[in-house]
N, C-alpha and C positions, 0 to 999 in steps of 0.2 A: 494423513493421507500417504504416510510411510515415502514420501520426498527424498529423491538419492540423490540430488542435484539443482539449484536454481539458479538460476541466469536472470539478470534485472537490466536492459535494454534501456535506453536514452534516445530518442530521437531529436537528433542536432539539428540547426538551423539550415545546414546545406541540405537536409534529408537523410543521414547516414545514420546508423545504428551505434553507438559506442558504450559498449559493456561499462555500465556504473555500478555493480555490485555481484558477487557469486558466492557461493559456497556449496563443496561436493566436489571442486574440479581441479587441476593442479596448475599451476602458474604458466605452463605450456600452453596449454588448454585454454586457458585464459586470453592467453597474449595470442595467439589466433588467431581467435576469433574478438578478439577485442574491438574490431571495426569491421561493420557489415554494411556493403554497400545496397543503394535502394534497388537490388532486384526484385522481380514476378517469383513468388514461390514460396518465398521467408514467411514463414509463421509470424515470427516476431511482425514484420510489417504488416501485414495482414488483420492481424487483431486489431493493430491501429485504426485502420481504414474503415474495418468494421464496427469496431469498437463492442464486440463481445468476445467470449471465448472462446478458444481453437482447441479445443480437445483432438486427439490424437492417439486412437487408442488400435488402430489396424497396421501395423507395421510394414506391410508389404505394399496396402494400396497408399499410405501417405508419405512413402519414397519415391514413390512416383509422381506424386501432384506438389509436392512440397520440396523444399532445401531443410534437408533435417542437420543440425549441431550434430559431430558426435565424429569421432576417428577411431572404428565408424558407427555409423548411425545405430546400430545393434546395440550399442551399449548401450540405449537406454529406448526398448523397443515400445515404450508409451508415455505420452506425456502432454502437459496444456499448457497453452498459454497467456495469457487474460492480459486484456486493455488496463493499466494504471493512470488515471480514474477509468472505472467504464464508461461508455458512449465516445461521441466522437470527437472529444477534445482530450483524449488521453496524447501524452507525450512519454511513456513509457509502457513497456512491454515484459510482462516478468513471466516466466519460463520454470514451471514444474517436473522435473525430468524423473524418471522411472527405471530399473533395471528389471520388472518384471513387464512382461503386456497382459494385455485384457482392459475390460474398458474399469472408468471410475467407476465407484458405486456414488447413489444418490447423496449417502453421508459426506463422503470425498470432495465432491462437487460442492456441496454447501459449503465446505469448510474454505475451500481453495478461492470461492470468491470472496468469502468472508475476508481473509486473509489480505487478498488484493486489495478490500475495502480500504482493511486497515495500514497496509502501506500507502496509501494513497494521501490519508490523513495524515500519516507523518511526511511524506514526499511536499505535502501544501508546507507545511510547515519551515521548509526546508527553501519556499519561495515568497514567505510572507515576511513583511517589513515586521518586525516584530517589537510590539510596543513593553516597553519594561514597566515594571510596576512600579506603582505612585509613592511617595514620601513612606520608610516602612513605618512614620508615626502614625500618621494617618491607615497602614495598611492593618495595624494592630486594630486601632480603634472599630476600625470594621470586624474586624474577627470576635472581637471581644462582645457585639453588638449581637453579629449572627453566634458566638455559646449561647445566648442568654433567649436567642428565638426560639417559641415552640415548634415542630415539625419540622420536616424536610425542606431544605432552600439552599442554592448557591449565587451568589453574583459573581456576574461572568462580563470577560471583557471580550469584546471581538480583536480578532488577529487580521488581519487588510494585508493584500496586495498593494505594491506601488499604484495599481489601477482603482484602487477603493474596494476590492472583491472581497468579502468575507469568508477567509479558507478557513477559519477554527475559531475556539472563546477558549480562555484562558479562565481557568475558576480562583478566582482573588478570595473567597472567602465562602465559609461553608457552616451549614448547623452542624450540631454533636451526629443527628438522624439523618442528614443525607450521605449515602452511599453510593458507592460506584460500582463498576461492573466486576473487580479486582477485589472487591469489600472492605475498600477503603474507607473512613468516615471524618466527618470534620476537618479538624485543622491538616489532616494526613492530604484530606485532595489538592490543598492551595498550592496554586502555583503548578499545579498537569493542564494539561490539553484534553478537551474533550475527545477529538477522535482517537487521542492515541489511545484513550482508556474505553473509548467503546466505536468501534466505525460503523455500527448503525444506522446515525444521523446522516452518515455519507451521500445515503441514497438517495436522497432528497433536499433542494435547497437551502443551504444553511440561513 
């Protein structure tokens, strides 16, 4: 979606905005706008609330309804910005920024959610207790069980919240014939994360 810029947004317990990731922008830039307080206007807050995406593709009328990033705003005259998860329990807000205008194309768009999908996967990950894997005697003998199975199979562990919430599976072992989205096969997927290798599943109850 030729991306000149992204900003990846946190929303802290007080309500405040604090940049947790960028690239595209230079450490001035950065330190800035590092902490955005909760006003009426912010893109970033907005998507939250809404929990879809804010596209932003008329430069003239979305300086006027919006607090647009950017010294100044022209630098980057189109841009989105999508709920991290989408709906309305997202806690981050990531930020596509642009140095041409005109709106996305349909392409763009798919991609740019996709994309949010797949940070989201890895963001859960990043908040799940994370269970290590079992004795590696034991973890062999499983592996050695699933070469020997015909067709496509993985077992998979769940990844838990301190809450019990299942954010991800961990794939412990895998056939020669199952593949991933990256065409990875067998022993190659042990030990990834579902979302990070496809955020797909994202959209729907794990």
């Amino acid at each position: 979606a030729r991306a000149d810029a992204v900003l990846l947004y946190e929303r802290r317990a007080e309500g405040a905005l604090e940049l947790a990731g960028h690239a595209g922008i230079d450490a001035r830039f950065a330190a800035r706008w590092r902490q955005v307080p909760p006003l009426a206007g912010v893109p970033a807050f907005d998507v939250l609330t809404a929990g879809e995406p804010l596209w932003l593709e008329d430069l003239a009328a979305d300086r006027v309804r919006h607090v647009l990033v950017g010294d100044p705003p022209e630098r980057w005259p189109s841009r989105v910005w999508l709920p991290v998860p989408s709906g309305g329990t997202a806690r981050f807000a990531l930020g596509v920024l642009r140095r041409y205008g005109g709106p996305f194309e349909p392409h763009e768009r798919q991609l740019l959610v996709a994309a949010a999908r797949l940070c989201a996967g890895r963001l859960r990950v990043f908040d799940t207790v994370r269970e290590e894997p079992g004795d590696p005697g034991v973890t062999e003998t499983l592996q050695a069980v699933f070469d020997a199975l015909p067709g496509a199979a993985v077992l998979l562990t769940p990844l838990r919240t301190a809450a019990g919430e299942v954010t991800d599976y961990r794939i412990d072992a895998a056939t020669p014939q199952a593949v991933d989205v990256s065409g990875r096969t067998g022993r190659d997927m042990v030990g990834r994360l579902i979302l990070e290798r496809n955020p797909t599943p994202s959209i729907t109850p794990l």
